[in-house]
C-alpha positions, 0 to 999 in steps of 0.5 A: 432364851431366858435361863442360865447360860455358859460363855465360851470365848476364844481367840486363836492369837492374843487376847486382842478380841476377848473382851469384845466377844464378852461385851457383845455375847454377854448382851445377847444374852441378857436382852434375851432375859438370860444371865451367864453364870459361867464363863470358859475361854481359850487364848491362843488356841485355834480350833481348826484340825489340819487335814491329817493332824493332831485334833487341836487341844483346848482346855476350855472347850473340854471344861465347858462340856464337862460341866454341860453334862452335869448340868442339863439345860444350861445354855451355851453362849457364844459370839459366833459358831466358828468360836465354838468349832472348826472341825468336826470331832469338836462339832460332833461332841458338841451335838452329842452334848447339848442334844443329849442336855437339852443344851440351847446354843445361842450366838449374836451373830449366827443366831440360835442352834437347837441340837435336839432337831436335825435343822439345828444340827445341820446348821450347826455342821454346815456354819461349822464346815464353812469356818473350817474352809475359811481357815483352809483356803485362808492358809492356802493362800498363805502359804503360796504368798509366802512361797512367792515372797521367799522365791523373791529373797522378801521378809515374810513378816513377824515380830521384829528380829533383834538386830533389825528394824520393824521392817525386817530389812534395815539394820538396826546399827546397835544390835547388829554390832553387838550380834556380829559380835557374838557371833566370833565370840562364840567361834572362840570360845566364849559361853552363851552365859557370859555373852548374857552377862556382858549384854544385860550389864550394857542394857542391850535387851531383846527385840521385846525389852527383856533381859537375855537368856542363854537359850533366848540368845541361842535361839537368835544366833542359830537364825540364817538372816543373821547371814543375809539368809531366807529361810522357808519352811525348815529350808535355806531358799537362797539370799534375802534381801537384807544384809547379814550381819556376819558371813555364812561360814562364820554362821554355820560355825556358830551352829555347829558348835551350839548344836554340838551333842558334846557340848556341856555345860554347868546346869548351874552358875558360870564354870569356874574350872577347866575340866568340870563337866568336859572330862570323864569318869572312866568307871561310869562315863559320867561328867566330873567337878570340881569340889574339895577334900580332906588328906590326913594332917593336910590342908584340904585341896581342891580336886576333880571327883567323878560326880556318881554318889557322895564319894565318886569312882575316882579322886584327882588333884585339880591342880596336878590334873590341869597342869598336865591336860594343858601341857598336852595341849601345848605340846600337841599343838605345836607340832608341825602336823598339827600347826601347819594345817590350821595356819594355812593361808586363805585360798588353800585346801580349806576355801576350796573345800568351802567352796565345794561344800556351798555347792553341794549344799546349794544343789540339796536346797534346790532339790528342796524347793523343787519338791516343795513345788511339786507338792503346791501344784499336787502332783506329789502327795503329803507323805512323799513330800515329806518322806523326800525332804527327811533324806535330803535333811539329812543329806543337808545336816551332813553337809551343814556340819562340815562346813561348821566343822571348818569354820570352828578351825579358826578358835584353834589359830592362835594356839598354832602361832604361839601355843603357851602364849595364846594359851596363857591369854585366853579366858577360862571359856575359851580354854574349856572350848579349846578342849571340846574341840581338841580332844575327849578326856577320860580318867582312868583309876590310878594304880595303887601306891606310888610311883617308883622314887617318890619321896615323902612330901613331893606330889605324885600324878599317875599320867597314864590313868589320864586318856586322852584321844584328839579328834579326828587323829587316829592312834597310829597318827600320834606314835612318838607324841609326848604327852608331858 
């Protein structure tokens, strides 16, 4: 066993056992008067190909082969075979390699593989084959374990979830709170950032110590146990056996809005205006900003510009512009069409379209589940379960809107009781959500010279070049709204 050897080490979750590989191999080496002059590794990287699945990638694997082919009767060394290959294109490309160098394999605990000779080679495919059933069977047994454990409402395991304790189940009192209220903040209108912001200054970190991200807290806020919910395999398998720490309305809400495609927001520091990145250009449908200009003999003025090229397609005054979107909200929300319906009281049409909704969404999941089932006891294949759960996914995100739909009715409440009031108390983020839920604006160019009247020194605003459309209202539905 004497010469020079390459040392591959992998570990497929963590670095936990690296070292220990190193130590053992290492020594097997040099008792064997060999020495190791290089060494690849692969943390986090499994080796095992699901049956049908992409061949996994392992950038050490790959380095280490390349550098066998360029230098022929360097050894191999490993703890054992099943760190080198659990499936089989890795294990041929193995063999094609070290038969064709000359390359001894040499493991402490599977012994030493001459792939020049077919005894080798063969016992190289079978220790390989081997590991690649141990991991199959292992994940087998898992995953009916689990399917079990979600069947029963039971933690499926991992690392703590932010607001709960290591257990999974009990509510850790501090998190839960300030996760409940998140949850309403982002139903009335209040950003991801700001939420981080407020978190982090009150040292209120993530379930691994580190400070909070807007996509991080996303993340946390779309999961179903926040609302006491199990989920297994991408689907809803019913009530778990902790308590949420908000309800499933309010939940969905919260989902719907965060995966709402119009939902922009500033790819830089916090908004600071009201219609930045909400309304649009009219010439090209790009987003417009807030930024300042010059006018001859004047002071500059802050306006919104519509953020194509250096000049834009089109120039309104901030000021003018802002006054006149938040009159229409004004004005809209304080028809008794619109009023009426928002301030229902509890029990109305709205609950009983909840109701229905839930019962709609329940049967889905259960037909979900029963295909799951079908699948574990073989009765129907990979692809037909997955072709049957991509319409009933689609079905169930359908639904699943709705009822976010509903819930983020509420941020629309205090506006109906008292529209300029509400209006004047809210924060700038709840304003700006206000808006994405109300309506799209788009600006039109502005007719050339000004109106009719004008005197010198007065300020002049073209409303008809502002298109405003309310959402789910139709045209015919707005005749005689005054939009001033």
């Amino acid at each position: 066993m004497a010469g020079d050897f390459v040392l591959y080490l992998r570990k497929s979750k963590g670095r936990t056992g690296i070292s220990r590989q190193r130590t053992i191999t290492t020594a097997h080496v040099e008792q064997g008067a060999g020495r190791v002059v290089a060494e690849f590794a692969d943390t986090d990287r499994t080796a095992f190909q699901k049956t049908g699945g992409a061949r996994p990638v392992r950038d050490g694997f790959t380095a280490m082969l390349a550098t066998l082919q360029a230098n022929p009767g360097l050894g191999v060394a490993a703890w054992h075979a099943d760190r080198l290959t659990r499936n089989s294109e890795d294990t041929e490309d193995l063999i094609r390699v070290c038969a064709a160098g000359a390359h001894l394999v040499e493991t402490p605990r599977g012994g030493s593989y001459d792939l020049s000779t077919a005894t080798g080679r063969k016992r190289l495919r079978s220790d390989a084959l081997d590991a690649q059933y141990e991991v199959d069977h292992n994940t087998e047994r898992i995953v009916a374990m689990k399917a079990e454990h979600a069947a029963a409402g039971r933690w499926l395991g991992g690392r703590r979830p932010f607001g709960y304790e290591p257990d999974g189940v009990t509510l850790r009192p501090a998190e839960a709170g300030a996760l409940g209220a998140a949850h309403h903040a982002v139903l009335a209108g209040v950003s991801l950032a700001s939420v981080c912001r407020d978190w982090n200054a009150a040292g209120i970190l993530t379930a691994t110590g580190k400070r909070w991200r807007s996509r991080e807290l996303a993340r946390v806020l779309k999961r179903p146990r926040n609302a006491g919910l199990l989920e297994h395999l991408g689907v809803i398998a019913g009530p778990a056996r902790w308590p949420g720490v908000v309800d499933e309305t309010t939940w969905r809400g919260v989902v719907a809005i965060l995966g709402d495609p119009d939902r922009k927001v500033t790819p830089g520091p916090a908004n600071r205006h009201l219609l930045s990145w909400i309304a649009r250009c009219g010439v090209c449908g790009g987003p417009v900003i807030c930024t300042s200009a010059n006018a001859a003999g004047k002071e500059r003025r802050a306006v919104y510009r519509c953020r194509e090229g250096t000049r834009g397609h089109l120039v309104r005054d901030k000021e003018l512009l802002e006054a006149f979107v938040t009159a229409t909200v004004i004005a809209f929300m304080s028809r008794p069409d619109v009023r009426d319906p928002v301030l229902a009281p509890p029990g109305d049409g709205r609950a009983r379209q909840l109701a229905g909704l839930y019962g709609e969404k329940a049967a889905i999941e259960a037909q979900m589940l029963a295909r799951d089932r079908l699948h574990r006891r073989r009765v129907i294949t990979d692809r037909m379960l997955e072709e049957g759960l991509a319409e009933l996914r689609a079905e169930l995100g359908a639904i699943e809107q709705r009822i976010g739909a509903l819930a983020r009715a509420d941020i629309l409440a205090p506006l109906a009781e008292d529209p300029a009031g509400a209006w004047e108390r809210m924060t700038l983020d709840q304003r700006r959500a206000v808006l994405r839920r109300l309506m799209t604006i788009t600006l039109r160019p502005a007719a050339r010279g000004r109106p009719a009247g004008w005197r010198p020194g007065q300020p002049y605003f073209d409303a008809e070049s502002v298109d405003i459309r309310f959402r789910d209202r139709a045209p015919a539905e707005l005749a005689g709204f005054s939009w001033s």
